[in-house]
N, C-alpha and C positions, 0 to 999 in steps of 0.2 A: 504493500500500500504506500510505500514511502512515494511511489512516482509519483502520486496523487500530490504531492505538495507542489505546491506554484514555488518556484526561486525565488520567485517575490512577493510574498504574502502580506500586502500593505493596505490592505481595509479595515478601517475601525468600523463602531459601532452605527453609525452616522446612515453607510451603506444597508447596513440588515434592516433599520428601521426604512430608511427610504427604499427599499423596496419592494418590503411589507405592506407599508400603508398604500403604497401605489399601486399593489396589487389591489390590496381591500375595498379602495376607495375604488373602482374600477369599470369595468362593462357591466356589469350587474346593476353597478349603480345606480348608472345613467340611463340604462335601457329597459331593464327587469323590475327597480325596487317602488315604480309606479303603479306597474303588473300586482304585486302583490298585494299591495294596500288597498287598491281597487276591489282585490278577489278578496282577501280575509278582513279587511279592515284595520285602524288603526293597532286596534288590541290584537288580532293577531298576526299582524304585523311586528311589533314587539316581542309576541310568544314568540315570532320565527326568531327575533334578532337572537331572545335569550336562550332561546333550545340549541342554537347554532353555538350558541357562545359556550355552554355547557358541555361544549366536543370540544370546541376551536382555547378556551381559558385552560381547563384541564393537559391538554395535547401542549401547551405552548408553555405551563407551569411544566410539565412534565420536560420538555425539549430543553430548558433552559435547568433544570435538577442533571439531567444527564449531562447535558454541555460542562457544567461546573463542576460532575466528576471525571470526565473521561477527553481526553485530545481527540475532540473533532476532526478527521483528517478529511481530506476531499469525498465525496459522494454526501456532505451533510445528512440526510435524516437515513437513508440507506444507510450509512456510517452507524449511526448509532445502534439500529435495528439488527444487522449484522452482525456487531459487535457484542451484541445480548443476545439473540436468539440462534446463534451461529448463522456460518454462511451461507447453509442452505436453506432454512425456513427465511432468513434476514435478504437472501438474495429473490425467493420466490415473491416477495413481499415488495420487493425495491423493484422488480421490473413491473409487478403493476403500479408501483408510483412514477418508476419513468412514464408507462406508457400514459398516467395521469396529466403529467408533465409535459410529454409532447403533445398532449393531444388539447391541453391548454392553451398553447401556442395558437394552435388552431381558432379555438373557442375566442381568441380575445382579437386574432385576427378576424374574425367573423365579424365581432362587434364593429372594428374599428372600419368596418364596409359599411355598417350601417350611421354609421357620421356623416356621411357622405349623402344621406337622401335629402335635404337642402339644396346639395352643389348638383347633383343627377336630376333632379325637380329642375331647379334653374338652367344648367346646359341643356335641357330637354326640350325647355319652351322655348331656350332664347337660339339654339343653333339646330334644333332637330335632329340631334344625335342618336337619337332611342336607345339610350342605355337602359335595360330592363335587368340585365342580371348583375349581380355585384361583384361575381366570382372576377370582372375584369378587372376588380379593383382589388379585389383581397389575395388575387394568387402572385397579381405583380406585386405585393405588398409584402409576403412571405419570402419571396424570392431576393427583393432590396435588404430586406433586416436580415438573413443568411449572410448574403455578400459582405452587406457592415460587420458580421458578426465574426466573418472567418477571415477579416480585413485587420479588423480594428479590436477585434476582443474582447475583456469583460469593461476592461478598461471605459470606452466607449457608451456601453450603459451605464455606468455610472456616473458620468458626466451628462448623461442624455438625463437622468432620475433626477436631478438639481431642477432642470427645465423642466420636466412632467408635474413634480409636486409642487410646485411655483405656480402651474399653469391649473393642476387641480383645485388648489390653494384660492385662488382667484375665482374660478370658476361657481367654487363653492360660496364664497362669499357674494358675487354676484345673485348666486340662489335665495341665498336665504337672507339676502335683500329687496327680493322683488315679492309681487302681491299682484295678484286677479281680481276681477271684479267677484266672484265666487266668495272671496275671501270678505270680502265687501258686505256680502248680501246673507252671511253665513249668522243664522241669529245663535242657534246654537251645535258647538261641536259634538257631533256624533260619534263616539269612540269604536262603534261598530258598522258604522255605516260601507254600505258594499255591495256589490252586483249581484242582480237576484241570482244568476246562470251563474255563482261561484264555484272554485278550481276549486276540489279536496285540498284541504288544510297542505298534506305532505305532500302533495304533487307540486305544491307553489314552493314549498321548501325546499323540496330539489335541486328548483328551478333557482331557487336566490342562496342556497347554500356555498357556490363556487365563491362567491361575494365573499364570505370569511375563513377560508379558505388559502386566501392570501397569504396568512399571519405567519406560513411558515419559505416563502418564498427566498424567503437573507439564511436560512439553515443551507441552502444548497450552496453559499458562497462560502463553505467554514472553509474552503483550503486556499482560499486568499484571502484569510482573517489574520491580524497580526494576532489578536487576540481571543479567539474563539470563545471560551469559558466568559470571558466581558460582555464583548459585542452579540453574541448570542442569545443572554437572558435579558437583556437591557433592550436589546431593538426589539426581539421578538415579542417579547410581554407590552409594553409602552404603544408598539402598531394595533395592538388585537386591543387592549382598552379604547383608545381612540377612537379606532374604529368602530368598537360596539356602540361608543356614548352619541358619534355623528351620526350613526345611521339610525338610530332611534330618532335624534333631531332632525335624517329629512323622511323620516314615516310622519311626522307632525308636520312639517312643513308641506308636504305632498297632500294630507290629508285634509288640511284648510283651506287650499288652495284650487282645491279641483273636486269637483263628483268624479265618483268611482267607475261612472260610464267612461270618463274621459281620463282616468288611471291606468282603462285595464287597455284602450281603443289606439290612443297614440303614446307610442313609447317615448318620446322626446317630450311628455308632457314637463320635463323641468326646463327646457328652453321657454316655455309661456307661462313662466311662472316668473324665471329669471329678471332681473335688472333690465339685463344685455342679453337677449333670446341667444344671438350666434354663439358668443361664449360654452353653451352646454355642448355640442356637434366641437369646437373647440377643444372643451375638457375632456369630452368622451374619444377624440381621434387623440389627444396627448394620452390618457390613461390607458387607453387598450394598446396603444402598441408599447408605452412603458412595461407594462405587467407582460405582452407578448415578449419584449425584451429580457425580460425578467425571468420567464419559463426557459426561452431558446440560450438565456444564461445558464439553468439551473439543469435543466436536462439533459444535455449531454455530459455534465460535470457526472449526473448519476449514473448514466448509462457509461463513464468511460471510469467510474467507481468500480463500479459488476464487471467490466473486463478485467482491470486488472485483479481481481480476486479468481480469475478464471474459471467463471462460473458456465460460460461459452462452450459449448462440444468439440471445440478444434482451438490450437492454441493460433492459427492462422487468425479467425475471429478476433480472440481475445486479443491479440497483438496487435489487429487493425483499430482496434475500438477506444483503447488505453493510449494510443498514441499521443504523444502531443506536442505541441511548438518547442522548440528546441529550451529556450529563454523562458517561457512564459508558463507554459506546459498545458496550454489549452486547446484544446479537447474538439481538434480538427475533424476529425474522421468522424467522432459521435456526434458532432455537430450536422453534419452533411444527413447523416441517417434518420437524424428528428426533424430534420428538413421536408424528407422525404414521409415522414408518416404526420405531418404536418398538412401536409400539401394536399394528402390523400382525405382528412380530416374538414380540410375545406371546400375542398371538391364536393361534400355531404352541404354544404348551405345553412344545416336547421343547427342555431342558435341552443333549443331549449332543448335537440336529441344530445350534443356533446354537453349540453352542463348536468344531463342526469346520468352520461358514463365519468363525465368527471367526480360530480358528487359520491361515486360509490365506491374509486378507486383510492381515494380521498379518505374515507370515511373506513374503509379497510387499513388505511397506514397509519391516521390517527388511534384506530382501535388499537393498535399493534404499540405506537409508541406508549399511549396508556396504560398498555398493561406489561410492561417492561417497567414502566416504575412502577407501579402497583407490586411485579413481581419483587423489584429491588429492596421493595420497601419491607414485605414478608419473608426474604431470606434473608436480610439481617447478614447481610457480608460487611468483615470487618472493614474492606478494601473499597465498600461503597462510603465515600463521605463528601458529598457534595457540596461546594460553596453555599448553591441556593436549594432549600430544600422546600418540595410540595409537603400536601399530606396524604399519607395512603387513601383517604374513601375520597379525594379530589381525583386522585389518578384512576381509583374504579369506577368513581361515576364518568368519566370522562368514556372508558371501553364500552359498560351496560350503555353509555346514549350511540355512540357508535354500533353496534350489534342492534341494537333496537331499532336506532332509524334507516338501514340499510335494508331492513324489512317492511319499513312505512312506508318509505319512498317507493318504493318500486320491487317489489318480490320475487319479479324475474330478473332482475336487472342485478339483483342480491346474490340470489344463488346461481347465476352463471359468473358474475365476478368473482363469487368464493372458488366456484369449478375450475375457473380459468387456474386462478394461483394454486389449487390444492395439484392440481395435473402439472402445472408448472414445477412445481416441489418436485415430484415424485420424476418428474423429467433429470432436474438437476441432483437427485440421488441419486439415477441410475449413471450422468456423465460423471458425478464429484462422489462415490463413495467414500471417498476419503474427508471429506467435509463432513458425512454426515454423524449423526448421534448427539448426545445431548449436549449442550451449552451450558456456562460454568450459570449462569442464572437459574436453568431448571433444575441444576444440582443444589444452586443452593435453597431453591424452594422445598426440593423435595427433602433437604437433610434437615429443615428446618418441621416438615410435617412430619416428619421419622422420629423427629426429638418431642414430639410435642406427642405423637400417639404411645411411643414407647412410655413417657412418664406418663401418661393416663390411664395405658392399662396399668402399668405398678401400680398404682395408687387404688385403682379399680377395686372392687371385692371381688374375690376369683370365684368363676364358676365352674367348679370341677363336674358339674352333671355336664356338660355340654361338652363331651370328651375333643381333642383332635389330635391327633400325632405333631409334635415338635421334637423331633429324632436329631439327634448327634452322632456322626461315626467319623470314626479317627482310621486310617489305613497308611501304609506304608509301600502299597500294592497297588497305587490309584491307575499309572499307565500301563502295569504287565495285566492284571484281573481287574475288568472294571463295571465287575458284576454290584461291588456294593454299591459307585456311584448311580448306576443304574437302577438300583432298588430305591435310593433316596430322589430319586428325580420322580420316581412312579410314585413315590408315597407325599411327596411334596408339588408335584404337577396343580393338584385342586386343592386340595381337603387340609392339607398338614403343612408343617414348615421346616428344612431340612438345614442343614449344616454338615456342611463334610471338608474334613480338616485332612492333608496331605501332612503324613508326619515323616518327616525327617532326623533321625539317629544324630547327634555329637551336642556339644554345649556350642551356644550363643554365641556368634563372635563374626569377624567381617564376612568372612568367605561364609559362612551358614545362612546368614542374613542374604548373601546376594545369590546365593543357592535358591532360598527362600521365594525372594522375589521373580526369578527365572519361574521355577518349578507352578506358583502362583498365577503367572501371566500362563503358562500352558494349560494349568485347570481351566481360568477363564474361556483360552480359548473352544475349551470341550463342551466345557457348558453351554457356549454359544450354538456351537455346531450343534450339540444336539436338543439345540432349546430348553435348555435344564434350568427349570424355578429353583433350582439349590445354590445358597449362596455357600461358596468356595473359601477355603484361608490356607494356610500352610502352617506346621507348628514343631521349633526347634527341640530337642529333648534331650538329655543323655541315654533314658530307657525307657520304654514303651508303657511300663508303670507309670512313671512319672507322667508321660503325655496323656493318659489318660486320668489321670489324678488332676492335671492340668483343665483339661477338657471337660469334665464334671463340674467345674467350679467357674467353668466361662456362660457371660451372661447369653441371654438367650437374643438372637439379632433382631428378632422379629416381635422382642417385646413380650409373648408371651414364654413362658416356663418351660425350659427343657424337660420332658417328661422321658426320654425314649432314648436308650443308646441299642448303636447297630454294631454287629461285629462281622467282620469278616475271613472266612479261609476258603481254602481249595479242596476240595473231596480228593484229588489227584494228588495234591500235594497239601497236607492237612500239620505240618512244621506249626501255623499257624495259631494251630488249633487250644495248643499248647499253653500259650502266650497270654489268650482269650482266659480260659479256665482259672490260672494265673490273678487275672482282676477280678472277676466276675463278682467274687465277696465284695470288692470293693464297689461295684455299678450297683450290686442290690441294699448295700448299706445305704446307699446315697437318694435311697427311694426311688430309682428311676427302673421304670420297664427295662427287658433285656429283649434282644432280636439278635438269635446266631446266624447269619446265612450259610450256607454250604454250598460254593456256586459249585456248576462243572460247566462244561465244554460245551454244552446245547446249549442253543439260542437261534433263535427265529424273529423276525422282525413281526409279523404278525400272531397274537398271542389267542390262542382258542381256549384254555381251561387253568382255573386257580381250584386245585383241591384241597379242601379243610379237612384233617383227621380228629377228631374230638374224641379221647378218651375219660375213660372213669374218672384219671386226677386230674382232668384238665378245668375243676372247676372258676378256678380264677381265673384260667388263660381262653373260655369259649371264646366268651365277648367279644374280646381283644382280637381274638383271631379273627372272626369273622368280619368285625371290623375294618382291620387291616385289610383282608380280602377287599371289602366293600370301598376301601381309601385306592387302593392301585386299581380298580375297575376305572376310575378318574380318569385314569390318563388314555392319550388316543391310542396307544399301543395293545392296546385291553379294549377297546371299544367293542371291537365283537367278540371278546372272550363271554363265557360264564365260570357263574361258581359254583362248583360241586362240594358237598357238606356228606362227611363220611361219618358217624360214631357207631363207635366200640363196646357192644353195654355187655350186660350180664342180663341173659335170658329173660329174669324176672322184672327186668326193667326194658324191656325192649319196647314195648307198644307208650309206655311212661314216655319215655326218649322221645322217641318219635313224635309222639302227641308234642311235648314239649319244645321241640326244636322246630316244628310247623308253627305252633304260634309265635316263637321270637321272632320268625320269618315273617309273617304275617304282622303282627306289633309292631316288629322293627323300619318296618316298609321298605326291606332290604330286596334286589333284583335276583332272586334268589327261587325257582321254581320246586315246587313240590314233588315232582320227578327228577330232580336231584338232589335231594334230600335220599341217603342212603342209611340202613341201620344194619352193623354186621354184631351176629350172637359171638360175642367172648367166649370162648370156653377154657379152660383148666392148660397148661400149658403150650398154650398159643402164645407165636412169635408173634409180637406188633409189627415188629420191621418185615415179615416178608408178606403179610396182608397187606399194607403199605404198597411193598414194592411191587405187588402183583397188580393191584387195583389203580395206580398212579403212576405206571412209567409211561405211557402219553403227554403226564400232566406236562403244562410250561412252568409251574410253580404250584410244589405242597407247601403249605403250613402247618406245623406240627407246632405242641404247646410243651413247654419239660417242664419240670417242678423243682426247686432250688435244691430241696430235701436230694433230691436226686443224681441233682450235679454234683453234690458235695462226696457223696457216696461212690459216684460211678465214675465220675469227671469225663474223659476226655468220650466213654464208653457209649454214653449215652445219643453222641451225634454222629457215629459210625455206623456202616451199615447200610447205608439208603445210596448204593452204589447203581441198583436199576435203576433210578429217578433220576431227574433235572433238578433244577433248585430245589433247596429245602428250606424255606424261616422258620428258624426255630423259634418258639415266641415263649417268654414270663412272665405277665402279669403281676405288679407287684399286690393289685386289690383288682376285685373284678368291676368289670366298667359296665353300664348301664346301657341299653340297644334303646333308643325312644321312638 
């Protein structure tokens, strides 16, 4: 972005305001703001001024907060959108404010054709000319201000801005010195008075919206600002008051002065109101091509902002577009381009169809700077501290009247503007991958909302009826067997919250830490790739005791309570297994559920069958299990799977079982069909494991329940054996959990 600096960035303050208000005061003015007082009347007339103001105060408190934290560089209000929303949401957003921008050019060019119906009237009768269309006037008009532009530079305009507001200056005073006979014969003012055939409220506002719109016209000069942070909150705020408090003063002056037949019928009704009538054709040919001047400044500045950020599909583009005067550094090439979609712009004729695409594209960048402070304001970054500061509900009401009146004004006109930029977006993600993801502002929103639910749940009263897995597993095995991350992505996909810690063997120290960090960014990567809701860490140790001694006593990320540790080994290679057995006193002291998995070697991308074993001791671990079961059905890899429910009873309880486990099914409102619901009779030395293996080597995953008692007893004995099957979770409930 450094090219974007001019060599000689010698503009004060002087400039942003003068070109503001010369916008403000402008074609709308002098053409449209008779139109409206006509159609709504004085009072809502006003309504327009203040609803407009309620976008345009906010957006300009906001523009002048950011300017006063951040170096404005060239593309002004693109610059700053970019810079907070990143490049790709900040650049899909800036090409619809260029094309705002050029197409204002347009728009102001159009007016300054219509100054011209006095002198077209006059050569008409006096030489027979028949000039009927104005395009002969307004496209030689666009084509003069180009040549001065890519001649003489910005330089130029702003010498021309001294003459305009001199000349608006004047004109306006001529106005609201002169008087009608209307005004004469006026007994009393009607604050409503207005044409019967009146325009909807928001269709006139549309129409007079471009009017304040202005206020941000000196943002696009920041990279010929000596002083950015200065001259940007002082011109911009100073033009946008002004403004509001004059154009209130001539909706009163227009309204005493004329019936509303004759506000809405001829648009130069402030020439017959005037002092000096020619003065207004005057003031409206100096303003509109000022403010034209003003855009054909501002617009290509933006548009050669977005090239050099190379946001463009070809760096040929990008290079044509960012180019600029050797000395000056102005913005030849993007100038000729907004020429040319300018030209096209004018070519259309109708007045009040480009000021309702202007108003929307307008009203989308306003919304966008509002809620960039509003965001700023809610993440609480220490590194935001701006000279002038709004207050946050100034900068959201600023967004809610943007969003709202982009729906009033025109509803198709809203959501094809939003379509254009959201396809834009999604255009410059697929050329700029590397721009995209999230912006340091939505991080600091979102670690500000993390901090704020995290201590609400603590503080919360816990509701353990309302069970859901928040599992922790620690592996040393994440890249050779990555069966357990896969378990906690299925268990944390919907329902639950996972954590899985990559542990790495030695003590703390450089090389482990930058081990650490490597080994970390590869997790991430996996996570990515396979869309895994499990947030990822790494964790240094000297022994696998310790790391898990460590990892029982870390908080939970998600806020709620770790309830659930997962373990991991190999059935083929079960060294593991060992290790696990090892802690295991210590994961069940600590209150937390246990989960052994026993990966093997099968594995299938589409999952058909989870089968539950439920024996006689598994009365703590049913719940839990089927639970579980019921939590990895969540994920899409399961979506066509079912759950098959196997118990083990004793004869005399078999039809008991059975009865029982249909209703938890049923109670529990679990996807769980009554034809697999299976009951096998126990008998008197019967192997569990080769019932198991006989009825479950199809399965993609059994779940089996063990009993502590058991482990203690049997240890490593107990998870052996199940060598016909696929996965195993072994599961232990430390209390049984409730099916609702």
């Amino acid at each position: 972005m450094s090219n974007l600096l001019s060599k000689k960035a010698n503009f004060g303050t002087l400039p942003v305001f003068l070109t503001a208000i010369s916008t403000i005061l402008g074609a709308v003015m002098f053409l449209r703001f008779g139109f409206a007082v006509g159609s709504v009347g004085f009072l809502g007339t006003v309504a327009i001024v203040i609803i407009g103001h309620m976008v345009t105060i906010p957006t300009a408190m906001s523009i002048a907060e950011i300017a006063t934290n951040q170096k404005v560089e060239g593309g002004g209000e693109y610059y700053i959108i970019s810079r907070s929303f990143g490049i790709n949401i900040g650049a899909s957003i800036g090409i619809a404010l260029y094309l705002s921008q050029a197409i204002s050019v347009a728009f102001y060019v159009i007016a300054f054709g219509e100054a011209f119906d006095p002198v077209i009237a006059w050569a008409n009768d006096v030489y027979n000319l028949g000039i009927a269309d104005k395009r002969w006037i307004t496209i030689p008009a666009v084509l003069l201000l180009s040549i001065l532009m890519l001649t003489k530079g910005a330089d130029l305009g702003m010498k021309a801005l001294y003459i305009v507001v001199a000349t608006l200056f004047v004109s306006l005073t001529f106005f609201f010195l002169g008087s009608t006979d209307y005004h004469a014969s006026l007994q009393k003012f009607d604050i409503m008075a207005r044409v019967t055939e009146s325009q909807d409220f928001f269709i006139v506002f549309a129409i007079i919206f471009p009017a304040f719109t202005g206020m941000t016209a000196g943002v696009g000069l920041s990279g010929d600002l000596k002083d950015p942070k200065k001259s940007i909150p002082w011109g911009t705020l100073s033009a946008t008051l002004i403004g509001m408090v004059i154009y209130i003063f001539i909706g009163y002056k227009l309204a005493v002065n004329a019936s509303p037949e004759e506000l809405v019928n001829n648009q130069l009704i402030m020439s017959e109101i005037a002092l000096w009538g020619p003065i207004i054709p005057i003031g409206l040919a100096a303003a509109t091509i000022s403010s034209a001047l003003g855009s054909i400044m501002v617009a290509p500045r933006t548009l050669q902002a977005l090239a050099a950020d190379d946001i463009f599909p070809t760096q040929g583009i990008n290079g044509f577009l960012s180019k600029g005067k050797v000395n000056t550094n102005e913005p030849v090439n993007a100038t000729i381009v907004t020429v040319g979609l300018a030209l096209f712009f004018v070519s259309l004729g109708s007045i009040d169809t480009v000021a309702k695409v202007i108003s929307m594209f307008f009203m989308v960048t306003y919304g966008a700077i509002c809620t960039i402070s509003f965001f700023q304001h809610f993440a609480a970054d220490p590194s935001y501290r701006p000279a002038f500061r709004s207050k946050w509900y100034i900068s959201l009401l600023g967004a809610i009247m943007c969003l709202f009146l982009i729906f009033k004004m025109d509803a198709a006109y809203a959501i094809a503007s939003i379509t254009i930029m959201v396809l834009i977006y999604f255009g410059l993600s697929k050329f700029n991958e590397d721009k995209a993801g999230m912006a340091n502002i939505f991080q600091g929103v979102i670690f500000q909302l993390i901090r704020q639910i995290q201590v609400f749940i603590q503080k919360a009263d816990k509701d353990d009826d309302n069970w859901r897995p928040s599992v922790i597993c620690i592996s040393g095995s994440s890249f050779e067997r990555p069966a357990a991350f896969e378990m906690m992505g299925w268990i944390s996909h919907r329902y639950g919250f996972g954590t899985y810690l990559h542990y790495i063997k030695g003590y703390y120290s450089n090389e482990t830490n930058l081990e650490s960090k490597e080994e970390l960014a590869r997790l991430i990567r996996v996570a990515d790739i396979s869309e895994s809701n499990v947030y990822v860490d790494t964790m240094v140790s000297p022994s696998y005791t310790t790391a898990v001694a460590q990892a029982l006593q870390l908080p939970s990320v998600s806020g709620k309570d770790i309830n659930m540790m997962l373990f991991e080994f190999s059935k083929h290679h079960p060294e593991g297994l060992q290790e696990i057995m090892a802690n295991y006193a210590m994961v069940r002291a600590s209150g937390f559920d246990t989960c052994i998995l026993a990966s093997s070697e099968r594995g299938l991308d589409t999952k058909a069958e989870i089968h539950i074993w439920i024996k006689p001791s598994d009365f703590n671990n049913a719940n839990l299990m089927i639970l579980l079961g019921f939590v990895i059905l969540g994920h899409p890899q399961w979506k066509k799977a079912e759950i098959k429910i196997s118990a083990i009873v004793y004869d005399e309880e078999l039809e008991e079982q059975k009865e029982e486990l249909l209703e938890l099914i049923k109670t529990g409102r679990l996807p769980i069909s009554a034809n697999n619901v299976r009951i096998i009779e126990r008998s008197e030395g019967m192997d569990n494991r080769q019932v198991i293996n006989k009825h479950s080597k199809d399965a993609d995953l059994t779940i089996l329940g063990f009993r502590s008692e058991a482990a203690k007893q049997l240890g490593e004995e107990i998870f052996q054996g199940y060598d016909e099957i696929g996965d195993v979770l072994f599961v232990n409930s430390t209390k049984s959990k409730e099916i609702k």
